[in-house]
TORKEDREN-200909 format. One record per residue: residue in one letter; x, y, z of N, C-alpha, C, O, CB in turn. Coordinates in pm, whole numbers, plus 50000, padded with zeros to 5 digits. Glycine has a CB too. Example, Ala and Ser with C-alpha at 12.3 -4.5 7.8 and 13.67 -1.06 7.14 Angstrom:
<sites>
A513194943150780512304955050780513204967050780514244966850846511314955350905
S512854977550708513674989450714512905000350787513415011450804514084994050572
</sites>
This chain:
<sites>
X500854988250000500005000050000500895012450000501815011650081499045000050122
X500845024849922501415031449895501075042550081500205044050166501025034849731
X502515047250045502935051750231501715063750225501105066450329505135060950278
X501415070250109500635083850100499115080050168498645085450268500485089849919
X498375067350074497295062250140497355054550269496245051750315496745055050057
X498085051650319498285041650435498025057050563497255058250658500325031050430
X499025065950506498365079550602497055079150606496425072150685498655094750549
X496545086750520495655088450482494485080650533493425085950568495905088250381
X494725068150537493475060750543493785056350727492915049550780493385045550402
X494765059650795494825055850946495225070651035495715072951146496145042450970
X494685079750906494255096651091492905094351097492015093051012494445121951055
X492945094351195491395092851276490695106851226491005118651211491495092151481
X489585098351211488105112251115487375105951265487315094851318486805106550865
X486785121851303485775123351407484005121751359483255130451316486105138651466
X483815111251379482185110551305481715122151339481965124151458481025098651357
X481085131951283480375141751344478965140151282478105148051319481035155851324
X478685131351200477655128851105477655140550989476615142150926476245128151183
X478555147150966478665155050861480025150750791481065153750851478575169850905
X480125143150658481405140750580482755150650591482835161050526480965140950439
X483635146650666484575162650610485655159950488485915148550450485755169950759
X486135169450442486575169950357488035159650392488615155650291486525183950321
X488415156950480489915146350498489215137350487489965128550443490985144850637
X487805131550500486955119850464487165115050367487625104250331485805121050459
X486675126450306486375127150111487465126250078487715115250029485725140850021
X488425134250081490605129050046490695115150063491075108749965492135135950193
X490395108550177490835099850223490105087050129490835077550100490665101450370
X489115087050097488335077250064488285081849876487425076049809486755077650170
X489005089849819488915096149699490695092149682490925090149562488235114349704
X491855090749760493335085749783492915070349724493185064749617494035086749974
X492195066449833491665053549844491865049849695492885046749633490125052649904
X490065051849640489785045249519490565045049418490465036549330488845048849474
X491605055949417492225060649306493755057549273494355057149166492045073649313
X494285055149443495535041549379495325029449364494425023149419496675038449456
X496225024549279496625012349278498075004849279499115011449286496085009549192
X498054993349272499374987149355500534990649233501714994149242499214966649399
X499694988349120500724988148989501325011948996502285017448941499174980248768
X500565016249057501095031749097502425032249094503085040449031500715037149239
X502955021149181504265022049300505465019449187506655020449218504245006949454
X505015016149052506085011848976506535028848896507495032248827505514997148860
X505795033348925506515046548856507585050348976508335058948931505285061348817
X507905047249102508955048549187509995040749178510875043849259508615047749295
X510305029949096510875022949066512485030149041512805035948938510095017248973
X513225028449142514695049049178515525038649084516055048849039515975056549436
X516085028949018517475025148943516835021248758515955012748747518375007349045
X517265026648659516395024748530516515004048492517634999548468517365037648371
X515774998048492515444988448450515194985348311514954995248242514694986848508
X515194973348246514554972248063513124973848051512254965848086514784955947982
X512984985647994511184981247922510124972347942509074973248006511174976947803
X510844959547843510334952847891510254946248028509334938348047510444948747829
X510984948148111510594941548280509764951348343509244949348453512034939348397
X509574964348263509044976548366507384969848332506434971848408509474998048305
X507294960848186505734958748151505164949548257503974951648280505474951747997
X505864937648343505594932748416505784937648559506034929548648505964924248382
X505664951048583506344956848681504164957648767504124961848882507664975548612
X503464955748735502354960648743501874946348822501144946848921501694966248597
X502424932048760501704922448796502524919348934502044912549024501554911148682
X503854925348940504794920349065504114929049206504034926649326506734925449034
X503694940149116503044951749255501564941449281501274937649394502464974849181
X500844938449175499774931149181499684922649309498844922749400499734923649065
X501154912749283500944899349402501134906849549500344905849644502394884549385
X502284914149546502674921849669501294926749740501054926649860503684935049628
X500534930749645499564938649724498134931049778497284934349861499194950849630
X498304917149675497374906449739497494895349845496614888949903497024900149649
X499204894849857499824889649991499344897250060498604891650141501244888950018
X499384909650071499224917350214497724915250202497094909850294499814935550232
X497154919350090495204918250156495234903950216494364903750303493574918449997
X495824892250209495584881550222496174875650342496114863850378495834876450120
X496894888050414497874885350547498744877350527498854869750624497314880350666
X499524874950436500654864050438501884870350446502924865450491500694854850315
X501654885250384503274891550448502654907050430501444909050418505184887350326
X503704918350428503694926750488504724933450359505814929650319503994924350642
X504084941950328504624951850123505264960850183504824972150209503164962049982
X506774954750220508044963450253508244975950173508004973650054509314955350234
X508484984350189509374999950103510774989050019511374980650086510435017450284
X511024990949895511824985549857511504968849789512294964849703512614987649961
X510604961849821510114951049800509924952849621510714947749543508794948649903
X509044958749590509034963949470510074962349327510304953449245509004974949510
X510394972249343512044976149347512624965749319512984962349206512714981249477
X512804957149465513294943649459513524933649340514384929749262512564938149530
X512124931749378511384921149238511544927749127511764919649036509654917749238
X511534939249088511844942248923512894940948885513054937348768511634953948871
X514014943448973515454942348939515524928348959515814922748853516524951149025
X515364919949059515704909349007515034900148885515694891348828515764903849104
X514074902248860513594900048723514414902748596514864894948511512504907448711
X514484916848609515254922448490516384915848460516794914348345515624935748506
X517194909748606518754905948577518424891548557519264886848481520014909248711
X517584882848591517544868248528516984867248409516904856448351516844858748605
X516454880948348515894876748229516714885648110516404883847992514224878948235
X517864896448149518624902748086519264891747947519764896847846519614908448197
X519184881947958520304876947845519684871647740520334866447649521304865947890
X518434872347737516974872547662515784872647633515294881447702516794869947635
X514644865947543513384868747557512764855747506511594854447469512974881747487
X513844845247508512814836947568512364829147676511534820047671512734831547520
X513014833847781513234830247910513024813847994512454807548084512424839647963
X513864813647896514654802947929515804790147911516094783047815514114800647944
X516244790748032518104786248016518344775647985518014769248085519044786248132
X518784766947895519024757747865519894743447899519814731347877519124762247803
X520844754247972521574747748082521304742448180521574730648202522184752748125
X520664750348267520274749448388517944744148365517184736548426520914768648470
X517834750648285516524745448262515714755248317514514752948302516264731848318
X516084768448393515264770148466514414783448333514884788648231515964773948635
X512864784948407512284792448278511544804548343510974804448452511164782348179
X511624811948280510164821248323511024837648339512224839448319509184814148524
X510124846948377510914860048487511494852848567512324845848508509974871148584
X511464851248669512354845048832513244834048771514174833048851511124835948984
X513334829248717514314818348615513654802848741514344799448837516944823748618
X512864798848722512324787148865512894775348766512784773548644510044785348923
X513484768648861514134755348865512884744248803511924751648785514674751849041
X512614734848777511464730148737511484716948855510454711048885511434726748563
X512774713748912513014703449000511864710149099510884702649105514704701149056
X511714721649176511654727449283509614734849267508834737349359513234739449286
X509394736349106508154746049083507064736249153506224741749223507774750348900
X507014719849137505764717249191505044720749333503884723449364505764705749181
X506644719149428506144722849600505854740749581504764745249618507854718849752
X506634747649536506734760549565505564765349516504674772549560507874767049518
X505834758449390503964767449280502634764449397501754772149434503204753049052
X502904750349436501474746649492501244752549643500194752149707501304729549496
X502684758949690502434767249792502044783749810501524789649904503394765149844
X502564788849667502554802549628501104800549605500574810549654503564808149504
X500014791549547498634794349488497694796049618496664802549637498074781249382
X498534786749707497324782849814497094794649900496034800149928497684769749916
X498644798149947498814811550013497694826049927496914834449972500744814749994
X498344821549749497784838349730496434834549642496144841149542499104851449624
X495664823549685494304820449590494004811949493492904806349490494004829349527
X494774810349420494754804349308495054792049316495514786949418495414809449227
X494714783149158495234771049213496104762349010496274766748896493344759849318
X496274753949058497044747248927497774756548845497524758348726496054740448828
X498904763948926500074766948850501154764048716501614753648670500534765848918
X501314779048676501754764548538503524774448540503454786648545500264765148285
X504684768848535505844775748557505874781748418506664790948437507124766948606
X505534782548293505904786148160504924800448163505234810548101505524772848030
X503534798848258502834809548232503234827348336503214828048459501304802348260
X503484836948257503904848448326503344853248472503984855948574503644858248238
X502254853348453501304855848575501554844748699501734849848810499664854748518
X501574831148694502284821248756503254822448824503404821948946502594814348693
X504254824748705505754824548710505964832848842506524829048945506524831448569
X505154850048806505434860448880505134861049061505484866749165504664870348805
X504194849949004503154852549176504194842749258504634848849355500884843849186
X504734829449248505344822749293507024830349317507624830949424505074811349212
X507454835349188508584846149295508254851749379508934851449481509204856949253
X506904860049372507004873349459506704864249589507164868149696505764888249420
X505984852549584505764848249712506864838949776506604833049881504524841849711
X508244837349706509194826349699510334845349795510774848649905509654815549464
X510264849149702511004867649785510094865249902510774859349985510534888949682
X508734867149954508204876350059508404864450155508604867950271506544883750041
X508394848550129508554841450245510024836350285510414831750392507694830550232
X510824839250146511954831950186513724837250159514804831850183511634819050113
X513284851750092514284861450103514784859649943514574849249881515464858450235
X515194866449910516224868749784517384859349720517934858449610516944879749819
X517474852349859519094842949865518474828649729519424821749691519554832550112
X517064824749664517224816949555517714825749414517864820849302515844809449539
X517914839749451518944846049332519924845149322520324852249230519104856249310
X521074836949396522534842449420523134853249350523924860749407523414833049399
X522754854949204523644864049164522954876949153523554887349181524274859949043
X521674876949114520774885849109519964894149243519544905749243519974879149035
X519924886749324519384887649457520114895049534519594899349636519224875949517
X521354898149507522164907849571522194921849487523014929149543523604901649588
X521774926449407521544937949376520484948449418520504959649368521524936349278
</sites>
């Protein structure tokens, strides 16, 4: 949740039975962000194309938290786009041949059945597919929010 509405929506309004105008701000803040907002803050320049998926990474972040499973750090964001950008920097079809792994988050395929079927349950969904983007994305962001950065080694430190 963006820090502007999170104000916004936790100063106490005095019912007086007349709307006041920090009401109307507050509930007009409200309707009018959204999670994919936070990607225009995005402070180091990233590729294009990772900024297009920059909308679905704010997406999961912001449905973990409606869903109480974690808590949409300052920087979390951020996070996930850059590391996206750097596992998927060396092309567009994302995926390594070597190693096998496919998608944005580059996921191991040894490892996608436990993780996918834990990322759906946590954030809703169900029958994950590792090749599909939206998939791919929700299972990083929930593979980052439960278990830290460290399945990037090289990327995860930036």
């Amino acid at each position: 949740i963006s820090p502007i509405v999170a104000a916004l929506l936790t100063k106490p309004v005095v019912n007086t039975g007349v709307p006041s105008s920090t009401t109307y701000m507050a509930a007009s803040a409200a309707l009018r962000w959204q999670p994919a907002d936070e990607c225009r803050r995005i402070s180091r320049p990233v590729s294009r194309r990772t900024l297009r998926i920059c909308p679905i990474i704010a997406y999961y972040l912001d449905l973990g938290e409606r869903r109480g499973v974690w808590t949409w750090r300052v920087g979390d964001l951020t996070k996930l786009v850059r590391i996206a950008d750097c596992e998927t920097a060396s092309g567009t079809d994302f995926y390594n041949n070597s190693s096998r792994a496919t998608g944005w988050f580059q996921h191991l395929p040894r490892y996608w059945p436990e993780r996918g079927r834990k990322a759906a349950r946590a954030l809703g969904f169900d029958n994950p597919t590792i090749g599909m983007a939206y998939d791919n994305v929700a299972v990083g962001v929930w593979l980052y929010k439960t278990q830290g950065a460290g399945h990037w080694p090289r990327c995860g430190r930036r």
